[in-house]
C-alpha positions in Angstrom: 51.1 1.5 -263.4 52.2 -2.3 -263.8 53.6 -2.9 -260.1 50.2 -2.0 -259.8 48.4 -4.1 -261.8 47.5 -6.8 -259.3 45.6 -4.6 -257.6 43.5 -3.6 -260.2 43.2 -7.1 -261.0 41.2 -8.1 -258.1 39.2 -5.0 -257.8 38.0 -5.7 -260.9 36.9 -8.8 -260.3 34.3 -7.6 -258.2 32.7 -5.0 -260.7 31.1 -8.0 -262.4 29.7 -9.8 -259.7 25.7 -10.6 -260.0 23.5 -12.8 -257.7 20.3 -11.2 -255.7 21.5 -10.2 -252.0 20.0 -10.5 -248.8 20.5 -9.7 -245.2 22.3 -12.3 -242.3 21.8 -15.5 -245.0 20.4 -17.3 -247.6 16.5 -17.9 -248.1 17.9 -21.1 -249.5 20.2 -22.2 -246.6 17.2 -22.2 -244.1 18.8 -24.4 -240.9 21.6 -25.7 -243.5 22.6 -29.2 -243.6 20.6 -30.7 -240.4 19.7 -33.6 -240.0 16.7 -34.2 -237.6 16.6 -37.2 -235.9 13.2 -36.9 -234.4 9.9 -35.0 -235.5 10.3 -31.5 -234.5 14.5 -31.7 -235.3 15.1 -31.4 -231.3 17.5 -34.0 -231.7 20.0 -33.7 -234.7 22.9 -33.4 -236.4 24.3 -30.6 -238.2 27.2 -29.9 -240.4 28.8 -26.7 -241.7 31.5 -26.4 -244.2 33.4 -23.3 -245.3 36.0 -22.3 -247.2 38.5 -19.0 -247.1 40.2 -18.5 -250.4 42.8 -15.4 -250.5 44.0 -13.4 -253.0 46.9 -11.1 -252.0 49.4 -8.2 -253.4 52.0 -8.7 -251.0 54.9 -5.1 -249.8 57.2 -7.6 -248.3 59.5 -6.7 -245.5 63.3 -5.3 -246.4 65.6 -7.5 -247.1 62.8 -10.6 -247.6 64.0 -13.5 -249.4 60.6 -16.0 -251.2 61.7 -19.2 -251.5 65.2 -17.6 -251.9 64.7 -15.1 -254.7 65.1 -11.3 -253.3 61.5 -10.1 -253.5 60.4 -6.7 -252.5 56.7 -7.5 -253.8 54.2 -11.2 -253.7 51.6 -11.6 -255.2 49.7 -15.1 -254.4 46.6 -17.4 -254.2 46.2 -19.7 -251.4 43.8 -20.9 -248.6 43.3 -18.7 -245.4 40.6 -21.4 -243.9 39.2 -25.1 -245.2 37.2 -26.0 -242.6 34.4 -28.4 -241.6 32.6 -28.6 -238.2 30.0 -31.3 -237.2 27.5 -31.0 -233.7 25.4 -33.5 -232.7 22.6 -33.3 -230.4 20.2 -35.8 -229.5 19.5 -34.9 -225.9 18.0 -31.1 -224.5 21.0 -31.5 -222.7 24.0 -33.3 -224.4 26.0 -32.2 -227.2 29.3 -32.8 -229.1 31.0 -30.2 -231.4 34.1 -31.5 -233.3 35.7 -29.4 -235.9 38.2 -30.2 -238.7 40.4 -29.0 -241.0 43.2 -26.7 -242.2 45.1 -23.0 -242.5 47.4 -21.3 -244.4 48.4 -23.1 -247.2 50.1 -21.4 -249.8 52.2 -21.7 -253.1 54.8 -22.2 -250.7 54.8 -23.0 -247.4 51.5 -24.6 -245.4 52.4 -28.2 -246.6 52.1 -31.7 -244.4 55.0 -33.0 -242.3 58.0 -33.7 -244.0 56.9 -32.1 -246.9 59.9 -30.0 -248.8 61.5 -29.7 -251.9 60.0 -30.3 -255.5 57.6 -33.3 -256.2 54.3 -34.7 -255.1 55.1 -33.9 -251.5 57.0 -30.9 -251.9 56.9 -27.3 -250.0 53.4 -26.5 -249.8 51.7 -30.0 -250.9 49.4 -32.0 -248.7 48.7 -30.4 -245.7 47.5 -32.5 -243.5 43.6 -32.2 -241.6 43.1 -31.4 -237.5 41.0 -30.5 -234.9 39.9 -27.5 -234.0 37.8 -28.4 -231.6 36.3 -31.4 -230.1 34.7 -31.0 -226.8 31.6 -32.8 -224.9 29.1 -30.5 -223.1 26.5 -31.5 -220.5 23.6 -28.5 -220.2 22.7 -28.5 -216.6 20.6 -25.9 -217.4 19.6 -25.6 -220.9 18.9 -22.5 -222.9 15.7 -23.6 -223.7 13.3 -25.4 -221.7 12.8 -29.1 -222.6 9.4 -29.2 -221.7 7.7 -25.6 -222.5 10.2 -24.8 -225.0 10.3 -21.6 -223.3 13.9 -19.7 -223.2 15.0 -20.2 -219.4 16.4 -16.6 -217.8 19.4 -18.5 -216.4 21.2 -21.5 -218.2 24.4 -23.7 -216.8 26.7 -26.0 -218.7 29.3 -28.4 -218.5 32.2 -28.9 -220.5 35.2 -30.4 -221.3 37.8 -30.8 -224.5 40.1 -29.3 -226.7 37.8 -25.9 -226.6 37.1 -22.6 -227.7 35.3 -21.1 -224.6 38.2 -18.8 -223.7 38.7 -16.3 -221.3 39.7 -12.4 -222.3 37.3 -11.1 -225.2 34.9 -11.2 -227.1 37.2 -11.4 -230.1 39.1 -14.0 -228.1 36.2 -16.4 -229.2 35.4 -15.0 -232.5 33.3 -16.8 -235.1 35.7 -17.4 -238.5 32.8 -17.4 -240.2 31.0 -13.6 -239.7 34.0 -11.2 -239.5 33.7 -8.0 -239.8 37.0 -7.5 -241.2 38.6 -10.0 -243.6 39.9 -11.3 -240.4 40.7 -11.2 -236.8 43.5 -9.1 -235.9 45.4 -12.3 -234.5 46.4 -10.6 -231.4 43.4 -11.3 -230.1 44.8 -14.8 -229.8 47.6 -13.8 -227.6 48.8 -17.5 -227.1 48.2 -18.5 -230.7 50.3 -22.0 -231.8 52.1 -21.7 -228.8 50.4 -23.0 -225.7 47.5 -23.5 -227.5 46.5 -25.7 -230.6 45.2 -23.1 -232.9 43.5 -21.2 -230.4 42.6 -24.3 -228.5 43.7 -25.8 -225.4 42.5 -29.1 -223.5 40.5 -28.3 -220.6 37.3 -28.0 -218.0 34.9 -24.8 -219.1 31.2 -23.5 -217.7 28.8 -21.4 -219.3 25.8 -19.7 -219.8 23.7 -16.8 -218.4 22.6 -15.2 -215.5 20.0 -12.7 -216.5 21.8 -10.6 -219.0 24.8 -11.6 -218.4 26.7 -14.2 -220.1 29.9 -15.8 -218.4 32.4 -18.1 -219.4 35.4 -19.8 -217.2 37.6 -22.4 -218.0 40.5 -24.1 -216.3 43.0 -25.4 -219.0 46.5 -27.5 -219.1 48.4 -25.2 -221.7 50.4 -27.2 -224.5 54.3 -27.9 -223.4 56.9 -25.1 -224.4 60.4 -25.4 -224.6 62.0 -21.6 -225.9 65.4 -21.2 -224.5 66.2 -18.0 -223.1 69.1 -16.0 -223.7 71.3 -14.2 -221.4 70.2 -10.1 -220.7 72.3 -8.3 -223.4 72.7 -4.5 -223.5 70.3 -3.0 -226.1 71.4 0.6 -227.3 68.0 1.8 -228.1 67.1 1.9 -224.4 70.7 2.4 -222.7 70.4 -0.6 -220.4 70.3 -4.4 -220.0 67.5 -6.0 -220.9 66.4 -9.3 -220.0 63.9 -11.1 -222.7 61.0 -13.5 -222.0 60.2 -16.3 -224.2 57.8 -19.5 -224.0 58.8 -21.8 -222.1 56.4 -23.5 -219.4 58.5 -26.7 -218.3 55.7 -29.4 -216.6 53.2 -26.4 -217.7 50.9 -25.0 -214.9 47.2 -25.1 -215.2 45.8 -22.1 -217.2 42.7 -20.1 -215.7 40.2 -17.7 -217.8 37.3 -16.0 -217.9 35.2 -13.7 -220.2 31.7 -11.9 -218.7 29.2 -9.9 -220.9 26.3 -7.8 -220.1 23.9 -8.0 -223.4 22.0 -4.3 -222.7 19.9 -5.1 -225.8 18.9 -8.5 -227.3 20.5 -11.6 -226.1 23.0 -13.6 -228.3 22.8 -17.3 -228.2 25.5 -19.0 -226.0 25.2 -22.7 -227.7 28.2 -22.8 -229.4 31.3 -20.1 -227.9 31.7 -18.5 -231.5 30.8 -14.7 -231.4 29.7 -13.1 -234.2 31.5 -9.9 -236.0 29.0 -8.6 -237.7 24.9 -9.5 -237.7 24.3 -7.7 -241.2 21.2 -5.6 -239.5 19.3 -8.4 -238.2 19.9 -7.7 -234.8 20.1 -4.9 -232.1 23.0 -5.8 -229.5 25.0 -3.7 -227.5 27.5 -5.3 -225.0 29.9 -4.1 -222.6 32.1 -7.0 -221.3 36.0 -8.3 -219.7 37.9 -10.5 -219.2 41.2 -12.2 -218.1 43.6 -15.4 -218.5 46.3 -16.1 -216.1 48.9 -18.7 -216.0 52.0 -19.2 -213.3 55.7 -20.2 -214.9 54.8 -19.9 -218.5 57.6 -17.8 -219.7 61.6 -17.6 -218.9 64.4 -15.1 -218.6 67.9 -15.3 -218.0 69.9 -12.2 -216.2 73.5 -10.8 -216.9 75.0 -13.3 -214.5 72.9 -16.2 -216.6 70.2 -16.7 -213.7 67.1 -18.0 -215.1 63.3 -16.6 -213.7 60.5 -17.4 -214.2 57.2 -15.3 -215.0 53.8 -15.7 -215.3 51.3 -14.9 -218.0 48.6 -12.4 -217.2 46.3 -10.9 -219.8 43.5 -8.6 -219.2 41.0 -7.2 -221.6 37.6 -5.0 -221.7 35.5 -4.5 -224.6 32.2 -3.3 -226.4 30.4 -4.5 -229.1 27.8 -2.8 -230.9 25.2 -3.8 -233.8 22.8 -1.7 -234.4 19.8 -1.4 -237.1 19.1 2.6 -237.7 16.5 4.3 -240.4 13.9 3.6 -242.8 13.1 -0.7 -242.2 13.1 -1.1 -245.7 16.4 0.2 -246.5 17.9 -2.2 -243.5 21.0 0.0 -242.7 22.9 -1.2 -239.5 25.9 0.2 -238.2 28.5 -2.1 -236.7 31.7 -1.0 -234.3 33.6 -3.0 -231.5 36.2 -1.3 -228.8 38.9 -3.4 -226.5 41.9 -2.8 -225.0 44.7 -5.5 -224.1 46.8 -5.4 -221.2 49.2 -8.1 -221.8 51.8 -9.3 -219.5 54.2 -12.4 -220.8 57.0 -11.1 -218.7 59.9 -8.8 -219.6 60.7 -7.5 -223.0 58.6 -10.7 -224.5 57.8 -9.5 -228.0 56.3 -12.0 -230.9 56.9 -11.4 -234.8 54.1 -12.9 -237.2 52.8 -12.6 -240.3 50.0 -14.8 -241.5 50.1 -16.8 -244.7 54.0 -15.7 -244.2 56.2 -16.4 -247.4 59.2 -14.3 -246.8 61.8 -14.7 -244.9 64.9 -12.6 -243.4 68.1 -12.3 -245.8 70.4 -12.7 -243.0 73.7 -12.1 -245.5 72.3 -8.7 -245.4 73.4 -6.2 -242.8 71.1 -5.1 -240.1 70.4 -1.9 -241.5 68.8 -3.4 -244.7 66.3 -5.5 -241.8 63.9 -4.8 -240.1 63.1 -6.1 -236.6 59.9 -7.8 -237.7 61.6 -10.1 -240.1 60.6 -11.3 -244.1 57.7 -10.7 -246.0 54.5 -9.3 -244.4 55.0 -9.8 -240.5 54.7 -7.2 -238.2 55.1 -6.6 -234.2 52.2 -8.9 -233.4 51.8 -8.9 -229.6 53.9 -8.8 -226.1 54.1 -7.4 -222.8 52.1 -3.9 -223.2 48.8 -2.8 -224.3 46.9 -2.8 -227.4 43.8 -0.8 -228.3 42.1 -2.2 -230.8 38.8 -0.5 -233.1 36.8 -1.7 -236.1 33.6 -0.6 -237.2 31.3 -1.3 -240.5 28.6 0.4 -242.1 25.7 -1.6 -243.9 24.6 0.7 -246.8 21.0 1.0 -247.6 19.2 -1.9 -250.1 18.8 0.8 -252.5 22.7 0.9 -253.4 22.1 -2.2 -254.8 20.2 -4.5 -255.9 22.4 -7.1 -256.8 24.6 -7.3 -253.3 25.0 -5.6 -249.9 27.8 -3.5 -249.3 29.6 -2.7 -245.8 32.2 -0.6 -245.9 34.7 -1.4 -243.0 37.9 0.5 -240.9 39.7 -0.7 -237.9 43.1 1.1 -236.0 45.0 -1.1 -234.1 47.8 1.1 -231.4 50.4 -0.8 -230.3 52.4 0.0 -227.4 54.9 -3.1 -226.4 57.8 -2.7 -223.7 60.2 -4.3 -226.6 59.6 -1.5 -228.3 61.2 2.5 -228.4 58.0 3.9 -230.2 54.5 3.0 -230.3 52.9 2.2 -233.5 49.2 2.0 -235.7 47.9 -0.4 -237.9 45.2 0.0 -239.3 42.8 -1.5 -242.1 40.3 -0.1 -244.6 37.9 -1.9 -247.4 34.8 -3.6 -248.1 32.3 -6.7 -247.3 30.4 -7.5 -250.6 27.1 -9.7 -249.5 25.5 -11.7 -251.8 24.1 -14.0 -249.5 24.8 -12.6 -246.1 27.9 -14.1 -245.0 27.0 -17.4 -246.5 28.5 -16.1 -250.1 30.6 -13.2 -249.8 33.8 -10.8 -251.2 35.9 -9.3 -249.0 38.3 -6.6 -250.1 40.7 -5.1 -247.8 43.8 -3.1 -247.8 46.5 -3.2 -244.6 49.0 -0.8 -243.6 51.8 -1.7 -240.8 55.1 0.3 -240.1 58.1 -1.4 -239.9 60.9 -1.4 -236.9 65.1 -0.8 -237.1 66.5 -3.2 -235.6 69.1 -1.5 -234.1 67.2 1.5 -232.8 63.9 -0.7 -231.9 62.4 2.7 -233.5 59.8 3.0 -236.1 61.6 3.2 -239.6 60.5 5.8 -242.5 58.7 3.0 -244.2 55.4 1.2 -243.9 54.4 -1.4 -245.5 50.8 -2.6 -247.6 49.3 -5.5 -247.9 45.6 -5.7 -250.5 43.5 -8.6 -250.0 40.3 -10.1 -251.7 39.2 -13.0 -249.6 36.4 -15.3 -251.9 33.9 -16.9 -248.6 31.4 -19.7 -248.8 29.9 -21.6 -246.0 27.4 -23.9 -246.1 
């Protein structure tokens, strides 16, 4: 009962919660801090600010070492997201978006440059602020007529920046701030921290719509890598040599991408590239979309006689998202899912270990068997050179539940099948959204299962791993 207490803990906590709920946002929030800069607030400014504040009860990894003490079990408080994002628009057609601010910092690790040891700037202490994004965009066509104020069928822009407007998914260019889930599943960034800055890279993007269909491109010059590869090696588990990609892009080729989406219902807004996870029953969509990114040289090998190759990135992805109202209008039920499958090619055998808000790491005076291929604490086989499925869905229960909150129960199965790998494996994710002002002032409580690999066998061991969550969201 005591390991377990934790748990229990932050359960609790949200038994006593009391503030009247409502549906996508606040009545109070209105358009949120905007400045208007002319009568009708055509021309403004507008700022957003959020936090991400996690709670966690932590099955580490064998053989983790936190902050090295032996730990099989964390428990911690720290901050997923502290963000703030500014746009400014003072012209039907001109617009800048720049974006701010950190990730990940915990008790332990998360902390500026340089930062180590005990003391004012020790491990952990003063991480230090950057952008996200911060892009310039030119509406050749703008969503909305100037003039009649009428929304145009077709719409073109321009753009250019360190940018979100990504090829591959929908969940490529999710919103941080709507999740359906406590979080994206982070494969879904398939280049995350290293060709890109965050999710970002610098480049040239279009956008808009044609009809019902929304499209974005972009041509981008990926961040430098510099991974060296090591020679093929004989691995038992598959009888044969093996030859392993890693990142490394020299003088890095230009990256292409591309994400198309047929909106079958209503029509989302394509002003800013963030996608929504969940529209808490205000709206009816249902969209089938795909899409790719590609780029030449971007990964290395070496053979058995030490030959190094080169191979190219190519990703692939098609998805469908659905959010849709059902029943009695008063009750305002909604049901929530979204589908995609990855095709991911980084070259051979590439295979990429993470865990996020990561505090363990490997005890490598232990022997192999007391491992596990993923490495310390929570990490997990992240993504590589296979496929993925991916499915979450929600359900918005009925007003009458409650009358204090919303409540969304929520599920998603991720099925991984990576070329690194002997056996396939799931992940997958159960728990709750608690609304008490639409995603504006929220609880999210979530529990994660992940197996665990042998290192020597690349086969799934007899243990999995949990990991409970209560994530504490405000944005303003």
């Amino acid at each position: 009962m005591r390991k377990h207490y934790p748990f229990l803990v932050l359960s609790a906590i949200l038994l006593f919660i009391s503030s009247p709920g409502r549906s996508q946002g606040s009545a109070d929030y209105g358009s949120g801090l905007k400045i208007g800069i002319n009568e009708d607030k055509s021309k403004y400014i507008r700022f957003i600010f959020w936090n991400q504040i996690w709670a966690r009860y932590i099955e580490n990894n064998p053989g983790t070492l936190v902050n090295g003490v032996s730990e099989d079990k964390t428990f911690d408080i720290g901050g997923r997201r502290l963000r703030f994002l500014a746009i400014a628009q003072i012209s039907p057609r001109y617009m800048i978006l720049t974006h701010v601010g950190i990730n990940n910092q915990t008790f332990l690790n998360g902390g500026g440059s340089g930062t180590a040891g005990t003391g004012g700037y020790g491990q952990g202490k003063k991480p230090q602020l950057f952008f996200h994004d911060a892009l310039n965009e030119y509406a050749i066509i703008p969503e909305i007529n100037p003039e009649t104020k009428a929304k145009n069928n077709y719409s073109l822009s321009l753009g250019a920046g360190l940018h979100y407007m990504h090829g591959l998914s929908r969940m490529t260019s999710a919103s941080t701030l709507n999740f359906l889930m406590i979080d994206a599943p982070i494969f879904n960034w398939p280049l995350i921290e290293n060709t890109d800055q965050f999710g970002r890279q610098y480049g040239l993007f279009v956008k808009g719509y044609a009809g019902k269909l929304r499209y974005q491109m972009h041509v981008n010059k990926p961040f430098a890598t510099t991974l060296a590869a090591d020679t093929a090696r004989f691995v038992a588990a598959f009888n044969e040599t093996r030859e392993v990609a890693v990142e490394n892009n020299g003088n890095s080729k230009a990256g292409f991408g591309g994400y198309f989406e047929y909106n079958f219902l209503e029509k989302e807004s394509a002003l800013l590239p963030f996608r929504t996870g969940t529209y808490i029953g205000t709206k009816r969509i249902l969209n089938l979309g795909a899409g790719f990114y590609s780029q030449a040289d971007a990964t290395q090998s070496k053979d058995a006689a030490g030959k190094l190759k080169k191979h190219a990135i190519n990703l692939f992805a098609a998805d469908v998202f659905a959010d849709l109202p059902f029943g009695d209008k008063e009750k305002n039920m909604a049901v929530t899912a979204y589908s995609v499958l990855y095709a991911y090619d980084f070259g051979p055998n590439y295979i990429r270990n993470i865990g996020i808000m990561n505090e363990g790491l490997p005890n490598t005076d232990l022997p192999s068997s007391a491992r596990v291929f993923e490495g310390g604490g929570n990490a997990r086989a992240m993504m590589g050179t296979g496929t993925i499925w991916y499915t979450q869905a929600g359900l918005l229960l009925p007003k009458t539940i409650s009358k204090k909150m919303r409540i969304q129960p929520i599920a998603s199965l991720a099925l991984k099948k990576f070329e690194a790998l002997k056996e396939s494996g799931s992940y997958y994710d159960i728990g709750a959204n608690f609304f008490l002002d639409g995603h504006h002032s929220k609880f999210t409580l979530q529990y994660s299962s992940r197996p665990t690999y042998e290192i020597a066998t690349r086969m799934r061991s007899s243990e999995r791993k949990g990991e409970l969550m209560l994530q504490f969201q405000i944005f303003l």
